[in-house]
C-alpha positions in Angstrom: 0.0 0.0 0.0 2.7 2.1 0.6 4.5 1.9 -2.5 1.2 3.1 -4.4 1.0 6.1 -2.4 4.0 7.3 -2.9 3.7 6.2 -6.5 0.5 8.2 -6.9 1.7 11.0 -5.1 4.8 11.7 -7.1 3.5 10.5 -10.2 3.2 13.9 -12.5 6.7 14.5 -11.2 7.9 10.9 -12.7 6.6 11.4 -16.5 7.9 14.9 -16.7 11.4 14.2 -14.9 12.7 10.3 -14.8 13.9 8.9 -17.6 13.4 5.4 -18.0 16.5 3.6 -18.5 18.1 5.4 -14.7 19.7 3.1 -13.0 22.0 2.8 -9.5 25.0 4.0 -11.6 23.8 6.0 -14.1 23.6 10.0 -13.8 21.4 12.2 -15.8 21.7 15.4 -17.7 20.6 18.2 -15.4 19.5 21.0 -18.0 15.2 20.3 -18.3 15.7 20.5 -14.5 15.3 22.6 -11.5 16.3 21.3 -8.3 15.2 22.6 -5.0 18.0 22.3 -2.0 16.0 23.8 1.2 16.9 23.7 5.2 13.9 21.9 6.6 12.8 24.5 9.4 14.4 27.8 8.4 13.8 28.8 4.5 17.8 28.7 3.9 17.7 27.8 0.1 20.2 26.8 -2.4 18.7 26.2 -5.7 19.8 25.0 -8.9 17.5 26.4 -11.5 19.8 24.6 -14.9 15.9 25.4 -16.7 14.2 28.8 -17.1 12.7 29.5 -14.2 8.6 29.4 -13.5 9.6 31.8 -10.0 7.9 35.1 -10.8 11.4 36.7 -9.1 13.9 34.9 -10.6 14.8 35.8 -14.1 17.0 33.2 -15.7 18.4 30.1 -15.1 21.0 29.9 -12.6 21.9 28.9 -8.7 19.6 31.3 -6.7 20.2 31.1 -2.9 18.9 33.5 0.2 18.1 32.8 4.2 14.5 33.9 3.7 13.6 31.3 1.0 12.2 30.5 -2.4 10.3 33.5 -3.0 13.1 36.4 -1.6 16.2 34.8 -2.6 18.7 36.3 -5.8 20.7 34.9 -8.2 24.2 34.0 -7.2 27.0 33.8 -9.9 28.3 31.0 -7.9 31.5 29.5 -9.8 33.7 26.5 -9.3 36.0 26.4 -11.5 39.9 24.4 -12.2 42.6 26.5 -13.7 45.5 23.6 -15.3 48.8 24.5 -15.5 49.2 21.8 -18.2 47.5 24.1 -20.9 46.5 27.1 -18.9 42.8 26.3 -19.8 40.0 27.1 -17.3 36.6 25.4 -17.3 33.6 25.6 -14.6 30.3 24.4 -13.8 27.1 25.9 -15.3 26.5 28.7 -15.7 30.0 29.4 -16.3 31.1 33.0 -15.2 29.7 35.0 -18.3 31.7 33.8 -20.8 34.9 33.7 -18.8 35.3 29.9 -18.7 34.6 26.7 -20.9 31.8 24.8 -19.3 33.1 21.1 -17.8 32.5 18.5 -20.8 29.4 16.1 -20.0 27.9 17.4 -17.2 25.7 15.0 -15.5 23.4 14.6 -11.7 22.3 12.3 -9.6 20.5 12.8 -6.3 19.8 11.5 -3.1 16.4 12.6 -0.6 19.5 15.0 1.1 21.9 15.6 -1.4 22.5 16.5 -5.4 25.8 16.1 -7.1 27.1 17.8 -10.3 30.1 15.7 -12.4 32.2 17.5 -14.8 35.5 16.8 -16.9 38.1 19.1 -17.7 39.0 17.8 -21.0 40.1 14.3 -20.7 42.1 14.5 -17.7 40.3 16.1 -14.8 36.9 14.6 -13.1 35.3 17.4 -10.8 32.4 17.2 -8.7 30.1 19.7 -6.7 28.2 18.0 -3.9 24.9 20.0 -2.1 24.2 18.2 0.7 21.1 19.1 3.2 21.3 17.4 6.7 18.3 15.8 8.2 17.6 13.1 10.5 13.9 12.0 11.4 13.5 12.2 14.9 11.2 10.9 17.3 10.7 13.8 19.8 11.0 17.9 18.8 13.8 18.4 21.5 16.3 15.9 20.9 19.4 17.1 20.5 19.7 15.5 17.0 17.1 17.7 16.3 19.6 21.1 15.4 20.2 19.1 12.5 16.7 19.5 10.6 16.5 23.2 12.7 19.6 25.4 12.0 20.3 27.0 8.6 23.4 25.5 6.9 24.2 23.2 4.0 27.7 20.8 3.4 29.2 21.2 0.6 31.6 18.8 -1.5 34.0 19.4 -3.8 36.7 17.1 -5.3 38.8 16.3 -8.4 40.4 13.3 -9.5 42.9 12.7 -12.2 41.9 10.3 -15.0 44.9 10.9 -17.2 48.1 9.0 -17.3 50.0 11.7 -15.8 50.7 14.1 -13.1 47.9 17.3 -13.0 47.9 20.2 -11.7 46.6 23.5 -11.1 44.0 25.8 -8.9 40.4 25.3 -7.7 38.3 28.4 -7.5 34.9 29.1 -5.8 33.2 32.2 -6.4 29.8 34.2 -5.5 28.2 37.3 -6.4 28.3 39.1 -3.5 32.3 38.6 -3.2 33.1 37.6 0.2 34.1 39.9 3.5 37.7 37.8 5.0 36.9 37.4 8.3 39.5 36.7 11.1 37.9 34.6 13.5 38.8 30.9 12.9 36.5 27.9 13.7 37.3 25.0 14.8 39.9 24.6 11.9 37.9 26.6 9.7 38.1 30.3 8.0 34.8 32.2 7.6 34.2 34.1 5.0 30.9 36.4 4.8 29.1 37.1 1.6 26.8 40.1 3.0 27.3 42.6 6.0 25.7 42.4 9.2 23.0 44.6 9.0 21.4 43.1 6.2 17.9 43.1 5.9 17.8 39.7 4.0 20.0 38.3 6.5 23.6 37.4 7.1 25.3 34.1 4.7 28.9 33.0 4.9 31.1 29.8 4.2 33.3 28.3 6.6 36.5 26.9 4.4 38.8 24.6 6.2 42.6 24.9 7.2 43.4 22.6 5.4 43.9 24.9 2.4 47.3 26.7 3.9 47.8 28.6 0.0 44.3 30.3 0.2 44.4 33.0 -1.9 41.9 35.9 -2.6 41.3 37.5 -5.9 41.6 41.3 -6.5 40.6 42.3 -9.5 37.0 43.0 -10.7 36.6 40.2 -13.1 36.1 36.7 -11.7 39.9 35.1 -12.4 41.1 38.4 -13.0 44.5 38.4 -11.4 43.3 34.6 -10.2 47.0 34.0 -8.6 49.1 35.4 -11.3 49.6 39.0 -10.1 49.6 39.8 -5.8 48.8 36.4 -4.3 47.7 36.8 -0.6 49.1 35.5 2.3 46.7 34.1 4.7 47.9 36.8 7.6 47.1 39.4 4.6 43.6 40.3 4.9 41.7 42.6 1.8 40.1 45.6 2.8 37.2 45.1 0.9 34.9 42.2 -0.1 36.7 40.0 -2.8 35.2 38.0 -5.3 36.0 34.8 -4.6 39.2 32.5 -3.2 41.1 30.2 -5.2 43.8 27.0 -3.8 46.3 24.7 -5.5 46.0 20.6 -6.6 48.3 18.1 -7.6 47.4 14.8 -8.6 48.8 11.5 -9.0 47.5 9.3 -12.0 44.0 8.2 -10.2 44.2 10.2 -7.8 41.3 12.2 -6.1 41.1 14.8 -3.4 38.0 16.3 -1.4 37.2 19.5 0.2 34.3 20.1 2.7 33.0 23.5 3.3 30.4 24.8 5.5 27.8 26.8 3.7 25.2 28.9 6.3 23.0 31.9 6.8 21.5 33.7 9.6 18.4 36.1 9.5 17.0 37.7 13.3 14.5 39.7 11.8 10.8 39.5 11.7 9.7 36.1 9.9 6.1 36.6 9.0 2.6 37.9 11.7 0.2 35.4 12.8 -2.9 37.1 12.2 -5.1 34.2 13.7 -4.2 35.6 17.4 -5.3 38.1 19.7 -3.4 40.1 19.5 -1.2 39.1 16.3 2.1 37.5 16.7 5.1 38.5 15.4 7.2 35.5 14.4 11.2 34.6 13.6 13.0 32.1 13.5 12.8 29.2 16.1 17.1 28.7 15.9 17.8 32.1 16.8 16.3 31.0 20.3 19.7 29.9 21.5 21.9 30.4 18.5 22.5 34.4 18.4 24.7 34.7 15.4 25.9 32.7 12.5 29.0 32.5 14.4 26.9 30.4 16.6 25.6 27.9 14.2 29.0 27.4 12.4 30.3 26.9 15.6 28.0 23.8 16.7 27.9 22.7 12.9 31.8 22.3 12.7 31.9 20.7 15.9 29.6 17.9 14.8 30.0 17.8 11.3 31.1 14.0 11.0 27.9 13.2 13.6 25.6 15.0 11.0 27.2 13.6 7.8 26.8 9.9 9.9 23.1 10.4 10.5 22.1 12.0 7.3 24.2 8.8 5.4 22.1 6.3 7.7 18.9 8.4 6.3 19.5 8.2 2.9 20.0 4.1 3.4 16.2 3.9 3.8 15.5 4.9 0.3 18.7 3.4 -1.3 17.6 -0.1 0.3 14.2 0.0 -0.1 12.6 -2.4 -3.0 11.3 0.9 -5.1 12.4 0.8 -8.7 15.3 3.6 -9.3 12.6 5.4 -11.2 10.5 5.9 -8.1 14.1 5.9 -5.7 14.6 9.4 -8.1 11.2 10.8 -8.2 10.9 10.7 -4.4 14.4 12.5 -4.1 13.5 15.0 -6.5 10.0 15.4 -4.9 11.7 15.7 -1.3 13.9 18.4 -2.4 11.0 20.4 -3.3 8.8 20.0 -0.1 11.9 21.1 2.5 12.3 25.1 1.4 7.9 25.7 2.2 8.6 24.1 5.7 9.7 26.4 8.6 9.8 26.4 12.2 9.2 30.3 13.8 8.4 30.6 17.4 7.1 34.7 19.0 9.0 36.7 20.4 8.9 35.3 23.6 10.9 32.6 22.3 7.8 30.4 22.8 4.9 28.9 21.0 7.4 27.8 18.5 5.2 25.3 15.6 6.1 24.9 12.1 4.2 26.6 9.0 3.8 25.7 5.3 4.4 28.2 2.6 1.3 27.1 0.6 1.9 26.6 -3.0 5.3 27.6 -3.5 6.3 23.7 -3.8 7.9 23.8 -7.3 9.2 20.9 -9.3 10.5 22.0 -12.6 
């Protein structure tokens, strides 16, 4: 009975979006697609819209992102990109920097109910791969302390490159966004943060946390994305840019068959006034439920680098419930892809008295292509 409910349920999703022959080990191509990557509980959104877009605000295909969801987020010329020193050429994901770069070379997807991963090659000798992933855990009772997973606003996020050639590769790896990024001094638990918009922000506060383990982090200068992209006044990490810099770039080198990963932290913050519950007397002003004990984004980065391996654990275990179950991969997919979309119209706001916290439904913003 189950498996025809969810069949049922998902099933205008699975003739517009599946294609047949998907399999465990096959990927598809991503561009009829828009993918939904919500925070269950706070609006924090990371979308990939590789379609045009049926949002009355956003204009054109892209990755649109914001802490107050779907319907007030903005575009985000979010790049990564590899620079090779073998031929000095410089390719990206989609939507590629304006023309800057070449776009990677058979770009496919696959997804998971928490995750979505973008492969790429670099010619014929680089594999790269983007990785969104969304933390959640089901939980039995609302204040378990698993429970900050599916509450706070902040995404994992993958990246990795392995070499498929016959010889050594090597170059730079280059993230990039919009709204350039504010170097921030404050280290985390063996990670950098770096802030995309100021504090007083009235769509909120977002910023990435980018581990240590990148010691030749540099910053880029100029006003073109790679512009000066380590070829004229590298940074030190003690050197800090007075002003908000477009992106950060680091160095590879790979073995034949080998591959390296980088985890970063990706997470907003918004205090502000959420939305007034007009069915009380008198109306209540509502926010977010996490900022009850987490007061900054400081805060949340804090507890989410702490526990990172916990939540990456927990969400794993999750995803073995689809993965295992006896659905074809046609209905494993369009539950995944139907998931995404149900997590950004979900969020948890409690008064002002830190109280009477209960979760609301954006009502028919759930969008699936």
């Amino acid at each position: 009975m189950k498996r025809k409910t969810f069949y049922i349920w998902f099933l205008f999703v699975y003739f517009l979006a599946v294609p047949k022959s998907l399999d465990a080990s096959v990927r598809i191509d991503p561009s009829p697609l828009g993918v939904q990557n919500g925070k269950l509980g706070t609006r924090f959104n990371f979308d990939f819209q590789f379609t045009n877009p049926s949002y009355k605000n956003r204009q054109s295909s892209g990755i649109y992102t914001g802490v107050l969801g779907t319907e007030n987020d903005n575009y985000d010329k979010f790049v990564v990109a590899t620079f090779s020193n073998r031929d000095s050429s410089v390719f990206s994901f989609y939507p590629g920097g304006e023309n800057v770069y070449y776009p990677y070379k058979n770009v496919s997807m696959s997804l998971g109910l928490t995750w979505m991963k973008l492969i790429g090659y670099h010619k014929n000798y680089l594999e790269v791969a983007f990785t969104q992933i969304n933390p959640f855990l089901p939980t039995s009772k609302f204040d378990q302390p698993e429970n900050l997973i599916n509450t706070l606003p902040f995404f994992i996020q993958k990246i990795s490159v392995k070499n498929i050639s016959d010889s050594l590769q090597s170059g730079y790896i280059l993230i990039s966004h919009s709204d350039g990024f504010e170097i921030n001094q404050d280290s985390l638990s063996h990670n950098k943060v770096l802030l995309m918009n100021g504090e007083n922000d009235k769509n909120g506060i977002r910023a990435l946390a980018v581990p240590d383990t990148l010691p030749d982090l540099s910053y880029e200068i100029g006003d073109l994305i790679f512009d000066n992209f380590n070829r004229t006044g590298k940074l030190d990490n003690s050197v800090l840019p007075n002003k908000a810099q477009g992106g950060f770039s680091w160095k590879f080198r790979l073995q034949p068959g080998e591959e390296k990963e980088w985890i970063f932290i990706y997470a907003g913050y918004y205090a502000g006034q959420v939305m007034t519950d007009k069915r009380f007397n008198p109306e209540k002003t509502l926010k977010f439920y996490y900022t009850k004990n987490y007061h900054s984004i400081y805060d949340v980065l804090r507890w989410v680098t702490a526990n990172r391996d916990i939540i990456l654990n927990k969400t794993n275990k999750f995803e073995l419930l689809l993965k295992e179950s006896f659905l074809t991969e046609e209905e494993k997919f369009t539950i995944a892809f139907a998931f995404h979309s149900y997590f950004p119209n979900t969020f948890l706001l409690c008064d002002e008295n830190n109280s009477d916290y209960r979760y609301y439904v954006w009502e028919g913003s759930v969008k699936y292509i």
